[in-house]
C-alpha positions in Angstrom: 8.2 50.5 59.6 10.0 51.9 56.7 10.3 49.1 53.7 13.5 50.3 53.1 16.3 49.7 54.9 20.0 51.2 54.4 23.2 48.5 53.8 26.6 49.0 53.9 27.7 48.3 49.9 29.4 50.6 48.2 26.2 52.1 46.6 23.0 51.9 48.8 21.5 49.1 49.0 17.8 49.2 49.5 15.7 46.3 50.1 12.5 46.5 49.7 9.9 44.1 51.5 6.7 43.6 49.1 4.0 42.0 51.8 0.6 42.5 49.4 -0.6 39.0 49.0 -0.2 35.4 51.0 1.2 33.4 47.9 5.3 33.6 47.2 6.3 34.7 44.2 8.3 32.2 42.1 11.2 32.9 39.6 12.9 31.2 36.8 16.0 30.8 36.9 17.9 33.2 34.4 21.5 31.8 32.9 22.5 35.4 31.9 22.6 36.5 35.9 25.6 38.2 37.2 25.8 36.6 39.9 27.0 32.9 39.1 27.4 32.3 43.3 23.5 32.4 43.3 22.1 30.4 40.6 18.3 30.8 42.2 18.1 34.1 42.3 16.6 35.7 39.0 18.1 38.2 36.7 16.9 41.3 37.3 16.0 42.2 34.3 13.4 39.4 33.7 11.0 41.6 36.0 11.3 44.5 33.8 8.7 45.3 31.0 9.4 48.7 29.8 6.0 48.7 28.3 4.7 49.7 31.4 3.6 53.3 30.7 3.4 53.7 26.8 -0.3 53.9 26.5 -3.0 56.0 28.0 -1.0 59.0 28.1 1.8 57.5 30.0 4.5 58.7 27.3 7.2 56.6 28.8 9.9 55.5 25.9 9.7 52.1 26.0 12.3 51.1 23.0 16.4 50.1 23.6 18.3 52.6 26.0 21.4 52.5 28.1 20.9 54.4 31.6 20.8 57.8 30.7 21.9 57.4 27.4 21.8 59.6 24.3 20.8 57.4 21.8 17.3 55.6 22.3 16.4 53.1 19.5 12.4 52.6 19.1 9.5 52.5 16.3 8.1 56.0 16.2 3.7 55.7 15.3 1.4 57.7 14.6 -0.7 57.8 17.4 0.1 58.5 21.0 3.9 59.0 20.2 5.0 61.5 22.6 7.7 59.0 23.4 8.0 57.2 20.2 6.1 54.1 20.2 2.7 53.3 22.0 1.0 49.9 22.4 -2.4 51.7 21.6 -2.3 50.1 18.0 -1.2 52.7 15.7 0.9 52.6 12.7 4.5 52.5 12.8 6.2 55.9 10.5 9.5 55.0 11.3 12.3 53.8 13.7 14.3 57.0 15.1 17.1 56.8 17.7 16.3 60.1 19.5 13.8 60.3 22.1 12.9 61.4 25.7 10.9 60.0 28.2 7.5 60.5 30.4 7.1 63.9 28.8 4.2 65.9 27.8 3.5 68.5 25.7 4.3 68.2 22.1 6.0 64.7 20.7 9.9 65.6 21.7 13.0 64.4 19.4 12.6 61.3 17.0 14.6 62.8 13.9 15.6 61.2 10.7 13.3 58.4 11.4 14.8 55.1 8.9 11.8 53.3 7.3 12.1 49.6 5.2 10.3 48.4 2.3 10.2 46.9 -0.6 8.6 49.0 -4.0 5.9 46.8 -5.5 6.9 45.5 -8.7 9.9 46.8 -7.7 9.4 50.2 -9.0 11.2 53.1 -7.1 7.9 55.2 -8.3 5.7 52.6 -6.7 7.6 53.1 -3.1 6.2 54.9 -0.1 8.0 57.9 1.0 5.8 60.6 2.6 4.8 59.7 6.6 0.8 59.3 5.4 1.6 57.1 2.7 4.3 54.9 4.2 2.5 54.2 7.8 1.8 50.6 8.3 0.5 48.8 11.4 2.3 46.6 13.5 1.6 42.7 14.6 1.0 43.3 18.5 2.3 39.6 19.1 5.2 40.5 17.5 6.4 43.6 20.1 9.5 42.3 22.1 10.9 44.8 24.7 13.4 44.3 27.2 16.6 46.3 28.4 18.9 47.2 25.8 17.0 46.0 23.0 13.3 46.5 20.8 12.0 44.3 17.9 8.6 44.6 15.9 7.5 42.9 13.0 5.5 45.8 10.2 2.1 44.2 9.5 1.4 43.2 6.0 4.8 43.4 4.5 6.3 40.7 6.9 9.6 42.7 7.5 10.7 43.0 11.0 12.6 45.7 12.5 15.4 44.7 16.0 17.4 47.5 17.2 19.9 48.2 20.0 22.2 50.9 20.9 25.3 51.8 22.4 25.9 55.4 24.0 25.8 57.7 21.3 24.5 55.2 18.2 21.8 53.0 17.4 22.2 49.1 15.0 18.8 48.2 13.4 18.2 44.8 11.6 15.6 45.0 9.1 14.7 41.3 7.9 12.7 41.7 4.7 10.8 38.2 3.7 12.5 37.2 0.2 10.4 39.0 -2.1 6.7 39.6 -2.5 6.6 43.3 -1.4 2.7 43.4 -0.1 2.8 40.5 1.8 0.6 38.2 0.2 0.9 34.9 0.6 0.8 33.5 -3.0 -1.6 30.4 -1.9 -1.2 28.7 -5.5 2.0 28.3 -5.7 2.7 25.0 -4.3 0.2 23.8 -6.9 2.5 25.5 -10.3 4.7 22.9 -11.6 8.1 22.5 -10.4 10.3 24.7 -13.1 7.3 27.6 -12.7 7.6 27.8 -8.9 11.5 28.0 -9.1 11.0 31.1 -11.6 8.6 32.9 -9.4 10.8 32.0 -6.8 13.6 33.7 -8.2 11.3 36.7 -9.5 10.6 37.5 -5.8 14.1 37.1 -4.7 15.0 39.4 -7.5 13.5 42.3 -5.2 16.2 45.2 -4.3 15.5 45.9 -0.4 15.0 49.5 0.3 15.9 52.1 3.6 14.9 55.6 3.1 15.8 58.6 5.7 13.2 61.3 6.5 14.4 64.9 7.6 11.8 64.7 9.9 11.1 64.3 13.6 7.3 63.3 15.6 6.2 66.7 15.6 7.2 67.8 11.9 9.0 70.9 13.8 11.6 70.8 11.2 13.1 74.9 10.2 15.9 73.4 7.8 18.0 69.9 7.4 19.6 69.1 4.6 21.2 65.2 3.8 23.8 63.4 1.5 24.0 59.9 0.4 27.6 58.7 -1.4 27.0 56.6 -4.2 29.1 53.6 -3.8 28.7 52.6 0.3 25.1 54.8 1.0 26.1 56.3 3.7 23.9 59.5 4.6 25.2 62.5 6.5 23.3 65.4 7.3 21.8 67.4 9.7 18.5 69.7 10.9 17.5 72.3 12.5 14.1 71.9 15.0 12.3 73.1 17.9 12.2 71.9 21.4 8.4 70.0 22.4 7.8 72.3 25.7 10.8 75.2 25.2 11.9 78.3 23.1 14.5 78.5 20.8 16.0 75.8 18.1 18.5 73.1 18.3 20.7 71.2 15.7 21.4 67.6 15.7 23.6 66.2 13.2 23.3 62.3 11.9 25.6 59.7 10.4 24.0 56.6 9.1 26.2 53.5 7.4 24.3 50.5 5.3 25.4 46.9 5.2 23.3 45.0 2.9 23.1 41.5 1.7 25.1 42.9 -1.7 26.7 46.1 -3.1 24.1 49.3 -3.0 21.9 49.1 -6.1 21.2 52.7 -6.3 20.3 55.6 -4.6 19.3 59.4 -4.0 17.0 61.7 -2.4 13.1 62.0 -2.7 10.6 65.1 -1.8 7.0 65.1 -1.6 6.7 61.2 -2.4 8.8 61.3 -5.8 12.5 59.5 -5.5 14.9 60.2 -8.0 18.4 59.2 -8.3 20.1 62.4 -8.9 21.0 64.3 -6.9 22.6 62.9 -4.4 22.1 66.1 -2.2 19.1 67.4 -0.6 18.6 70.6 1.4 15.1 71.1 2.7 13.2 74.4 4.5 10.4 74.3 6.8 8.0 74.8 3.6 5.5 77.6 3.1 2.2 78.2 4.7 0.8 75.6 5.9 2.2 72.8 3.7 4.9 70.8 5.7 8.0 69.5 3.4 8.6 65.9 3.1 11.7 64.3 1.9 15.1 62.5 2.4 17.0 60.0 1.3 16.6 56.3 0.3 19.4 53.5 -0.6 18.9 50.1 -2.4 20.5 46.8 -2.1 21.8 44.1 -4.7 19.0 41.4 -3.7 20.4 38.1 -1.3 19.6 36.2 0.7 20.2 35.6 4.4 21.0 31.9 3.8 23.3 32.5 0.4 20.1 30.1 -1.5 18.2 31.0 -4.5 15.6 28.9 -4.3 14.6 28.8 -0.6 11.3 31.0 -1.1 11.5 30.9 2.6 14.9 33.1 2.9 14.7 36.6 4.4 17.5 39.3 3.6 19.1 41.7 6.2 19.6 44.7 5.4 21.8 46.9 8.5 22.0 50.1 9.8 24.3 52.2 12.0 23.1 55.4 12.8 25.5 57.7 14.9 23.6 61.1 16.2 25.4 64.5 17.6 24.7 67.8 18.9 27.7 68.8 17.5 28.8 67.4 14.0 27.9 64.8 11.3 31.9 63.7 11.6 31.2 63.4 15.6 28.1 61.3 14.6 30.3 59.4 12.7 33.6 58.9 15.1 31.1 57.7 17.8 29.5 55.1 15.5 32.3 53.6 14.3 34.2 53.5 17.8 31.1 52.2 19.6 29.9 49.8 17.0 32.8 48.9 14.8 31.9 45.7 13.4 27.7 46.4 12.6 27.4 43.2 11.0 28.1 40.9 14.2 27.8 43.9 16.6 24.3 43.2 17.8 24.4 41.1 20.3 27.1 42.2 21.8 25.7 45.7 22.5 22.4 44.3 23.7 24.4 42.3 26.3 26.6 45.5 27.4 23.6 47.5 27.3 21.8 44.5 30.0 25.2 44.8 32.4 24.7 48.4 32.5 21.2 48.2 33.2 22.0 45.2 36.0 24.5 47.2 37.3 22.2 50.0 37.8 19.0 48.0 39.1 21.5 46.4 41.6 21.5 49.0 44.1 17.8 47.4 44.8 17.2 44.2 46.0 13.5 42.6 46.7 12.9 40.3 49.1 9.6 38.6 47.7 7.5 37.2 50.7 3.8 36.9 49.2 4.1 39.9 46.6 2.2 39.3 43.2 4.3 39.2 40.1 2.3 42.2 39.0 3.7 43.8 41.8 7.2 43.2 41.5 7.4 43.5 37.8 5.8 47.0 38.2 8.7 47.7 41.3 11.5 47.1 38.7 9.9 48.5 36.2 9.4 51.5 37.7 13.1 51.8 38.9 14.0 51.3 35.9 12.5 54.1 34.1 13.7 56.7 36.6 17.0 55.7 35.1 16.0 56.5 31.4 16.2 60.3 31.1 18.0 63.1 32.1 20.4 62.1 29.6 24.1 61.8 29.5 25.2 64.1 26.5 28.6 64.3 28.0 30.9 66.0 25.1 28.0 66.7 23.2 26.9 70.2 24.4 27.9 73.2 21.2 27.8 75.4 23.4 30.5 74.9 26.3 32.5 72.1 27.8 33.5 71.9 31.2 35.1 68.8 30.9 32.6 67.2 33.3 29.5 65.3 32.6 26.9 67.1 31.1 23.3 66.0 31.6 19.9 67.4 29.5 16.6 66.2 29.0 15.2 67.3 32.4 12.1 67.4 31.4 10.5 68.7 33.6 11.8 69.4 36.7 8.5 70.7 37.7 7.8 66.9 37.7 11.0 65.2 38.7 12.0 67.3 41.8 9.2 65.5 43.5 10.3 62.3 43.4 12.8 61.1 41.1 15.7 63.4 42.0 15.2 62.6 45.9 15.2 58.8 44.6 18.7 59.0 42.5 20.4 60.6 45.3 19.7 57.4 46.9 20.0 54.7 44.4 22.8 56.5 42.2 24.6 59.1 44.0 27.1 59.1 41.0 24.8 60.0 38.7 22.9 62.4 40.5 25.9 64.4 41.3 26.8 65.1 37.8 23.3 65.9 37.0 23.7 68.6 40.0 27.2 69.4 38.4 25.4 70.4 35.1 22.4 72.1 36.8 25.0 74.2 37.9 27.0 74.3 34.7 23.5 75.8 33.2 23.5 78.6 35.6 27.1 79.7 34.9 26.9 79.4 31.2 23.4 80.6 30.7 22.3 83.2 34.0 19.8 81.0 35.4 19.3 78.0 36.4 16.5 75.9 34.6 13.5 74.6 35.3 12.9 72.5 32.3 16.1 71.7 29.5 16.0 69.6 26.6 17.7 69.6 23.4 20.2 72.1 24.6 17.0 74.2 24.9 15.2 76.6 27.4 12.2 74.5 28.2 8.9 76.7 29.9 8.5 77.2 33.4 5.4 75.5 35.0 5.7 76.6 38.4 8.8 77.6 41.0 12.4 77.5 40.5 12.3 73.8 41.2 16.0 72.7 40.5 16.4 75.2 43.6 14.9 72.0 45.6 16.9 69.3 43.4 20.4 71.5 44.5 19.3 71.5 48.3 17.5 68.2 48.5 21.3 67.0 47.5 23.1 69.4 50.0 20.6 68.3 52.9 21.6 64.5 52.0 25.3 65.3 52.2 25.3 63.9 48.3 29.3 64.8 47.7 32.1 66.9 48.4 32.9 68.1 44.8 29.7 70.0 44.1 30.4 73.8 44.4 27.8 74.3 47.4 28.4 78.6 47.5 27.9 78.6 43.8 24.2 76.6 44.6 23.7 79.4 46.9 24.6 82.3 44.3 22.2 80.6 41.9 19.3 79.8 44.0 19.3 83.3 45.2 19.4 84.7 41.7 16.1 83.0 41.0 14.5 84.4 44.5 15.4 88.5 43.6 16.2 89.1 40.2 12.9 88.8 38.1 14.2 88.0 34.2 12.3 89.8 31.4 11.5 86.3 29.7 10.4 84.5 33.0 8.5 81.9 30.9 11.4 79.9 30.3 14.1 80.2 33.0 14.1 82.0 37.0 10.6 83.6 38.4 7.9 86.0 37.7 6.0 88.5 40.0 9.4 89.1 42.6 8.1 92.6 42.7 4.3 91.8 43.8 5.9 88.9 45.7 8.1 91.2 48.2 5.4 94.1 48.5 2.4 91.7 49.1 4.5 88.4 50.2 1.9 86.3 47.9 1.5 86.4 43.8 -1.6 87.9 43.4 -4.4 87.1 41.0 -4.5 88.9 37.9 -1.0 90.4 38.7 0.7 93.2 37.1 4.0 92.5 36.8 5.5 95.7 34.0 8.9 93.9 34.4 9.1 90.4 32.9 7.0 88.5 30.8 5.1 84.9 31.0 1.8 83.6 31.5 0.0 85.4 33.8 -1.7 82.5 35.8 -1.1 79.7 38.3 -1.4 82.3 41.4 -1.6 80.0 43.5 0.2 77.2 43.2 3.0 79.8 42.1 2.5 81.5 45.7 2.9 77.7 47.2 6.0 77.1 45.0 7.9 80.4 45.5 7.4 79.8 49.1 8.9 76.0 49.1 11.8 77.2 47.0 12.3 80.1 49.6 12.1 77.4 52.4 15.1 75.6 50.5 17.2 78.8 50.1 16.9 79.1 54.0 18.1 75.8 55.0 21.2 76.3 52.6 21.5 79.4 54.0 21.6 78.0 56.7 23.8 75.3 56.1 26.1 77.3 54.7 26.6 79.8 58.1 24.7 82.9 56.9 22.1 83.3 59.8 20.7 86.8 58.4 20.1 85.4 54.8 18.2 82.2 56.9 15.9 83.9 58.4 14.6 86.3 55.8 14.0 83.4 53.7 12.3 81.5 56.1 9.9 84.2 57.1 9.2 84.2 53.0 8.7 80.6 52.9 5.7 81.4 55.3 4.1 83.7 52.4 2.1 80.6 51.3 -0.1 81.6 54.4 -1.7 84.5 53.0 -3.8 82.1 50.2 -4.7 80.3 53.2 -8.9 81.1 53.3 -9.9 78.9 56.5 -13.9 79.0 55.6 -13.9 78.1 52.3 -16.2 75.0 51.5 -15.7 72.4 48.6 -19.0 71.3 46.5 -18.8 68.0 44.5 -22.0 67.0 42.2 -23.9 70.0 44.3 -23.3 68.0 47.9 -20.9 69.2 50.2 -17.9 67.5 51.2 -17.8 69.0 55.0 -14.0 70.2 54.7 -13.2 74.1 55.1 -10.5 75.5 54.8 -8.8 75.7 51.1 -6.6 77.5 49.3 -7.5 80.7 47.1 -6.5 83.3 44.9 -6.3 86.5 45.9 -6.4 90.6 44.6 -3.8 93.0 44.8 -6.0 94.6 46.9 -6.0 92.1 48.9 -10.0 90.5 48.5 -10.6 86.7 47.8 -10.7 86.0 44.2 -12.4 82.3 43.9 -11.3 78.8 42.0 -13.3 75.9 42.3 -11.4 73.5 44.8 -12.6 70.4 42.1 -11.3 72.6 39.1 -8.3 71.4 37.0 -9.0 67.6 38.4 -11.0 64.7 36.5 -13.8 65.9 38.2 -14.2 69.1 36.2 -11.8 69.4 33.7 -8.0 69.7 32.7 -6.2 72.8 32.9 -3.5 73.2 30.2 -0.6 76.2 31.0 -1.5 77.4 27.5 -5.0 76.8 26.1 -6.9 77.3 30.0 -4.7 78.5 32.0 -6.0 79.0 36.2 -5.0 79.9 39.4 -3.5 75.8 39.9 -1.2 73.8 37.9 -2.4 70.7 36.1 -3.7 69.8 39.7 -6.4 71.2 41.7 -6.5 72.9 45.1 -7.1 69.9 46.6 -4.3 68.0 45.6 -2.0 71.3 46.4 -3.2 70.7 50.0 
């Protein structure tokens, strides 16, 4: 028996019966639940920990997010930070507001990271600027993350960090402790006489709180950025130019970031290279020059304050809050969004971290979970999980320089390689509404650009790993009758533009090897292939791929009353076939596993090449697409059974 079972609401309704243990699970009651008519059932969002997923090479973002929005809010560290922070006990470099999710490859996004401190002595020359120098662990017991929201304390200098977002703009809180800029606790004090505490008291408190801005982003794939800070409010507009993590070309993103500190800006200006100077107030960077990456920003100061208006509570911290709005398309976009979406910064917060819960309740309750002996493991993991399928593709609706539609436009699929599997399939089922759109702009990629991708982010190209797999995300959706208003002949047109026309640059965008794949109906190892350009590898599970996206083109083909066009692409889809070597054995640790029959590459001349069946598995090794590249895809033959 399935454990899902079909409702009649409005959006699906899946419940989903966890039977793993004997023991119920047991809630606590939540106040902030939706639904006030059933007080005893939990809020949702109790059983999420994004977390899940941000060490070991999981890469998930775990920080504050809307459901598929832009901005995403988290402590960027130095360690595994492919999607900004990891619990694997590195130091924090900075809090950024740009990220993606479960990706591999290089560290994607996390420009113009903001990073607080406070200058020893309080010496601008004595402050932190470049990434190595600045980095600073974090207290572990500190990490709080939940839906909509992210908060960390910095270890040693006692200043913690809470950040939320709205759609297109991030608010960060940085509490610094009144004074004493290392941290240490001065142990003695309590033993100076009265008059001598109150005047050290007031020489801590006399500290000017600092937030600098680093044209940066995780990878240091910066070309160009350049930033502005006015004098009078600190407010920093700029912009940069970088590279996509796993895709070819560049992108721009532009940034607005307001201040709002406890008194009037003390001073500011830009720094390079770890020196901060006051003038200029304008700073345009390059990439650098041979191998030395260039650092630098901007910074802003703040009159010192307190949080509690006292001068003599040594105990006082002082906020010090930032708005950043981000845009593909302007710093004056970045701005307008800020402003609009987070008007009032200074009492803003908790208002966008409860919006930022409804949407995610909203989302998460197309699901429910009928708990009859499931361990809270279990079911925190569920939610979790359903939750993250909701984080990226992104919704950069209005964003995109390089057309408008005037419908939603979605990015960040990354990869579709990975999600056509099983996250695509699961939002045409949970949120039809959103998958449509993301469908919609799949769609709106081919038109604008010639082919339809197989990896975007950033506006970007990103590299093919495989087939034309949004092929399967535009059928899967047809075959599921996901709407009306999606432009089914244009799917067809597109799909079969990626099955016969072979691009030059088939690295990034359609398929390589049509020609050997019509004359020999496999791709063949060590191909020639004069007419386009990519890495020459992944034979096989290329062969399996092309024949899976053929099998799609039939059935909308099909579906679509073209008989002819059905049947020669189902006969393709059969090509897989011809990899298909029935006596081939499998050897693990020298013993043999008694299965024949395994896929293998093959010659243009048609004689068996040979790949290990273990290779490209934990067993013997990973395979990367760029630095050992083989006849499977980050998977052996086995698992491509």
């Amino acid at each position: 028996m399935s454990p899902f079972t079909a409702t009649s609401s409005p959006l699906l309704r899946v419940v989903a019966c966890l039977l793993v243990s004997s023991a119920p699970v047991s809630y606590a009651s939540d106040n902030n639940n939706n639904n006030k008519n059933t007080p005893n059932i939990p809020d949702i969002l109790s059983q999420v920990n994004p977390l899940i997923g941000s060490t070991n090479g999981g890469n998930v973002f775990p920080g504050a997010t809307r459901p598929y929005g832009l901005a995403k809010a988290a402590p960027d560290v130095d360690g595994l930070n492919t999607g900004g922070f990891s619990t694997d006990g590195s130091n924090i470099t900075g809090f950024s507001a740009l990220h993606d999710s479960g990706t591999g490859g290089n560290p994607s996004l996390g420009n113009f990271p903001l990073f607080p401190q406070l200058c020893p002595d309080d010496d601008l020359n004595r402050c932190r600027f470049r990434i190595g120098d600045r980095k600073v662990p974090y207290v572990k017991e500190s990490v709080v993350a939940e839906p909509g929201r992210f908060s960390v304390e910095l270890l040693g200098s006692g200043i913690r960090a809470d950040m939320t977002v709205s759609e297109h703009a991030a608010l960060y809180t940085f509490r610094f402790p009144a004074g004493d800029p290392e941290g240490k606790v001065h142990d003695d004090l309590g033993r100076l006489p009265q008059q001598q505490q109150q005047q050290q008291q007031q020489q801590q408190q006399q500290q000017h709180p600092l937030v600098m801005l680093d044209l940066t982003d995780l990878w240091q794939s910066r070309q160009n950025a350049s930033v502005s800070v006015d004098e009078t409010s600190g407010r920093m507009l700029g912009n940069g130019t970088f590279l996509p993590s796993f895709g070819a070309g560049s992108y721009v993103v532009h940034f607005c970031v307001d201040f709002f500190g406890p008194g009037r800006v003390y001073d500011s200006g830009v720094w390079v290279n770890g020196r901060a100077g006051m003038q200029p107030k304008d700073l345009f960077l390059t990439r650098g020059f041979n191998l030395f990456y260039l650092e630098g920003g901007a910074f802003v100061r703040f009159e010192p304050g307190s949080d509690s208006g006292s001068g003599s509570d040594s105990t006082a911290t002082v906020t010090v809050t930032a708005r950043v709005g981000l845009s593909f398309k302007s710093a004056e976009q970045a701005c307008r969004s800020a402003e609009t979406e987070i008007p009032d910064p200074r009492n803003d917060f908790e208002r966008l971290v409860e919006e930022a819960r409804g949407e995610w309740r909203d989302k998460l309750g197309s699901v429910s979970v009928t708990a009859g002996g499931a361990s809270e493991d279990l079911v925190v993991s569920f939610w979790s999980g359903i939750y993250r399928n909701m984080i990226s593709p992104q919704n950069y609706t209005g964003e995109n320089p390089h057309w408008d539609t005037g419908r939603p436009y979605f990015d960040s699929f990354y990869c579709i390689w990975d999600s056509f599997r099983a996250q695509h399939p699961l939002l045409t089922i949970l949120d039809p509404e959103a998958q449509t759109q993301m469908v919609q702009s799949l769609l709106d990629t081919y038109t604008h650009e010639g082919w339809l991708p197989d990896c975007h982010m950033s506006m970007c190209q990103g590299w093919t790993q495989g087939g034309s797999n949004a092929d399967v995300v535009l059928v899967d959706a047809y075959v599921k009758n996901l709407s009306s208003i999606i432009d089914w002949p244009l799917a067809l047109e597109a799909i079969l533009t990626d099955a016969e026309n072979e691009p030059q640059e088939w690295s990034h965008h359609g398929r390589g090897g049509l020609h050997s794949w019509r004359k020999y109906n496999y791709i063949p190892y060590l191909d020639f292939d004069p007419w386009g350009f990519g890495t020459n590898s992944r034979s096989v599970s290329r062969t399996l791929e092309y024949a899976y996206n053929d099998f799609c083109l039939a059935t909308l083909a099909g579906g679509l009353g073209k008989p002819d066009m059905r049947a020669k692409y189902m006969q393709r889809s059969m090509n897989w076939r011809n990899l298909w070597k029935e006596d081939q054995t499998s050897f693990i640790k020298g013993n043999d596993t008694g299965f024949r029959g395994f896929f293998q590459p093959k010659y243009m001349n048609g004689t068996w090449g040979f790949q290990d069946p273990i290779a490209c598995s934990a067993l013997a090794g990973f395979c990367s697409l760029t630095s050992n590249p083989s006849e499977t895809f980050e998977a052996s033959i086995w698992q491509y059974l």
